[in-house]
Every structure is written in C-alpha cells, then in structure tokens.
C-alpha positions, 0 to 999 in steps of 0.5 A: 500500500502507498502511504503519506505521512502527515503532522497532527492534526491535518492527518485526523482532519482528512480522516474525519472528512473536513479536508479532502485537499493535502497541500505539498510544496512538492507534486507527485504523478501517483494516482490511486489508493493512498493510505494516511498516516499520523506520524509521531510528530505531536501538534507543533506550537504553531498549529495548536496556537491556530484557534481557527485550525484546531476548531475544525477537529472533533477528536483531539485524542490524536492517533500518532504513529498509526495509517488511520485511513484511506483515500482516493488520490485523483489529482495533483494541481499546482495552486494559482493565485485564483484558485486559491482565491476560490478554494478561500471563498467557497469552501474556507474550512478547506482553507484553513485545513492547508498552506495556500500559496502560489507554486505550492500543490494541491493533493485531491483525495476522494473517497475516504474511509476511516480504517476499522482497525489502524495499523501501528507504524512508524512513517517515512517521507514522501509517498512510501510503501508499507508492505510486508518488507517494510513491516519485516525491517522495523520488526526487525528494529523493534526487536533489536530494542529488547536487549534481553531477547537479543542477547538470548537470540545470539547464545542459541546462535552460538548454541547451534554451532556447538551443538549439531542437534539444535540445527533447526530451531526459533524463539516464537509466540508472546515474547516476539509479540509482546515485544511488539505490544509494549513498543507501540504502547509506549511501555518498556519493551521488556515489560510484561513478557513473563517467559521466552519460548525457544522451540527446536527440531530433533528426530531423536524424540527421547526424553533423556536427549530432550532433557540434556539440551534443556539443561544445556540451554538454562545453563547458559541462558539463567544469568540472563534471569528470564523464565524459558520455556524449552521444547523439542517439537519432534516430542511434543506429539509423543508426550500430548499422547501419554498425558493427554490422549490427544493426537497430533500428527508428527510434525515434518519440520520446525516451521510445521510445528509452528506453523500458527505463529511467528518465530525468529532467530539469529543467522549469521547475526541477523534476525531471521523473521519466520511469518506463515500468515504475514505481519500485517495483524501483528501491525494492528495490533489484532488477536485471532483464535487458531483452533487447532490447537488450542480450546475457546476456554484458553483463549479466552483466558489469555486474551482477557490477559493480555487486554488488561496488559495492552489495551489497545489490542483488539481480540477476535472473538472465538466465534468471529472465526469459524474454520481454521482457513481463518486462522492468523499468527498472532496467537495465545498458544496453550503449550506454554506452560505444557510439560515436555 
C-alpha cells in the first residue's frame, strides 16, 4: 500500500472528512489508493496556537504513529493565485485545513474511509510503501530494542554451532509479540513478557536427549534471569499422547510445528523473521483464535490477559472465526506452560 505521512492534526482532519485537499510544496504523478498516516510528530506550537485550525477537529485524542485511513488520490494541481482565491471563498474550512500559496500543490483525495482497525507504524517521507518488507525491517528494529531477547537470540546462535542437534530451531509466540505490544504502547519493551519460548527440531524424540539440551540451554541462558520455556517439537506429539490422549500428527519440520505463529532467530547475526500468515495483524495490533490447537476456554483466558496488559489490542472473538482457513499468527498458544 502507498502511504503519506502527515503532522497532527491535518492527518485526523482528512480522516474525519473536513479536508479532502493535502497541500505539498512538492507534486507527485501517483494516482490511486493512498493510505494516511499520523506520524509521531505531536501538534507543533504553531498549529495548536491556530484557534481557527484546531476548531475544525472533533477528536483531539490524536492517533500518532498509526495509517488511520484511506483515500482516493485523483489529482495533483499546482495552486494559482485564483484558485486559491476560490478554494478561500467557497469552501474556507478547506482553507484553513492547508498552506495556500502560489507554486505550492494541491493533493485531491476522494473517497475516504476511516480504517476499522489502524495499523501501528512508524512513517517515512514522501509517498512510501508499507508492505510486508517494510513491516519485516522495523520488526526487525523493534526487536533489536529488547536487549534481553537479543542477547538470548545470539547464545542459541552460538548454541547451534556447538551443538549439531539444535540445527533447526526459533524463539516464537508472546515474547516476539509482546515485544511488539509494549513498543507501540509506549511501555518498556521488556515489560510484561513473563517467559521466552525457544522451540527446536530433533528426530531423536527421547526424553533423556530432550532433557540434556534443556539443561544445556538454562545453563547458559539463567544469568540472563528470564523464565524459558524449552521444547523439542519432534516430542511434543509423543508426550500430548501419554498425558493427554490427544493426537497430533508428527510434525515434518520446525516451521510445521509452528506453523500458527511467528518465530525468529539469529543467522549469521541477523534476525531471521519466520511469518506463515504475514505481519500485517501483528501491525494492528489484532488477536485471532487458531483452533487447532488450542480450546475457546484458553483463549479466552489469555486474551482477557493480555487486554488488561495492552489495551489497545483488539481480540477476535472465538466465534468471529469459524474454520481454521481463518486462522492468523498472532496467537495465545496453550503449550506454554505444557510439560515436555
């Protein structure tokens, strides 16, 4: 999707349709669908001391940092000194919306629609592109500001050199998610993440093998003092079997067993971001229930949880989803505290 980063309150403005008109000192030649950003910039001095201006906004709980809407850029125009007079007189909330000058442009957007759920992202300038390379490199940034998950991403790195059974491997779920969370509500980004999850692949499936890399793994990890939850995944079919009589297909690979959520890991020392369903939801800050492996009453346990942790997250009822084709990766998955 394109997008236009724009300073409050001109951005809440074109989303509570009192301006249609974005004024540039610079022309573009896209036309199309453009999607509208609030950026993190908060109401400069000049604008707030804008009596005029600031009138014309109903809501003043101002959205920074998130695409808040869509529109339909039409045309670019290059303002003449009777055109603005125009604008002035017919339409003057039009006016008071922009900076009308000669030689300036003038961004025409129709068809505004307000986004049902924003999408949380730190801009760019001029027209950029917000994709899922886009959403991968700021993942990426974001992560890097966990210094706990960093650290802990780059001694399973070195792990995996040393140990040849721990070749394929993530850390997945809450604490890649939570990271996220508490970015975009301005927490501390280590805040609330009560364990990391590291999850690998061995087809030796016996206990005692299981157990001996678990040992490894804390002992190298516990002055980190971080609760980790360890599992070899090629087991956890076996063990749900004996304890639970529930069957699961063996999974063939890593990326199958975690096949519903979001895993990274460190390779050659940079993250290695695995997403089967995309970012986009983790960007909205959108919760939805996988049904395979987990019950409604879980679920909804763990998401009342996490909503009291992250208000802003919007959770997806159970019953809103009704078949696994609807599943997404941003999940609370029961296995956290399993036994191995």
């Amino acid at each position: 999707m394109k997008v236009l980063s724009l300073t409050e309150p001109y951005a809440t403005l074109i989303k509570e349709k009192t301006k249609r008109i974005e004024t540039r000192s610079w022309k573009t030649s896209y036309r199309g669908e453009l999607y509208i950003h609030a950026s993190n910039t908060k109401v400069p001095k000049e604008y707030k001391e804008n009596k005029e201006l600031m009138n014309l906004v109903k809501n003043k709980d101002y959205p920074y940092g998130q695409i808040i809407c869509k529109a339909n850029l039409i045309d670019c125009i290059k303002m003449t000194k009777d055109w603005i007079e125009k604008i002035r007189t017919e339409n003057n909330e039009e006016y008071l919306c922009g900076i009308y000058e000669e030689g300036r442009y003038a961004w025409i957007l129709e068809d505004i629609e307000v986004l049902s759920h924003p999408i949380y992202t730190n801009g760019n300038l001029s027209v950029w592109t917000f994709d899922e390379e886009y959403m991968k490199k700021q993942l990426e940034k974001i992560l890097n500001k966990n210094k706990t998950l960093m650290e802990l991403l780059k001694r399973l790195e070195q792990y995996q050199k040393d140990n040849p059974d721990f070749k394929d491997y993530y850390v997945s779920a809450g604490a890649i998610n939570q990271t996220v969370f508490n970015y975009f509500h301005k927490y501390p980004v280590e805040q609330n993440i009560s364990d990391y999850d590291i999850v690998y692949y061995d087809k030796d499936t016996s206990y005692e093998k299981e157990d001996k890399i678990i040992k490894d793994l804390e002992n190298r990890l516990k002055d980190l003092k971080v609760k980790t939850d360890i599992k070899n995944e090629c087991r956890v079919p076996i063990w749900k079997k004996e304890k639970y009589n529930q069957e699961i297909k063996p999974y063939l690979s890593i990326e199958e067993a975690i096949s519903n959520c979001l895993g990274v890991r460190l390779q050659q020392g940079k993250i290695k971001i695995y997403a089967p369903y995309g970012l986009e939801d983790l960007f909205r800050l959108i919760i939805r229930p996988v049904k395979i492996d987990v019950t409604r009453k879980d679920y909804e346990e763990k998401t009342k949880k996490w909503k009291q942790k992250w208000p802003k997250l919007t959770v997806i009822s159970w019953d809103e989803v009704t078949n696994n084709e609807n599943c997404d990766k941003i999940v609370p998955r029961k296995g956290i505290n399993d036994e191995k």
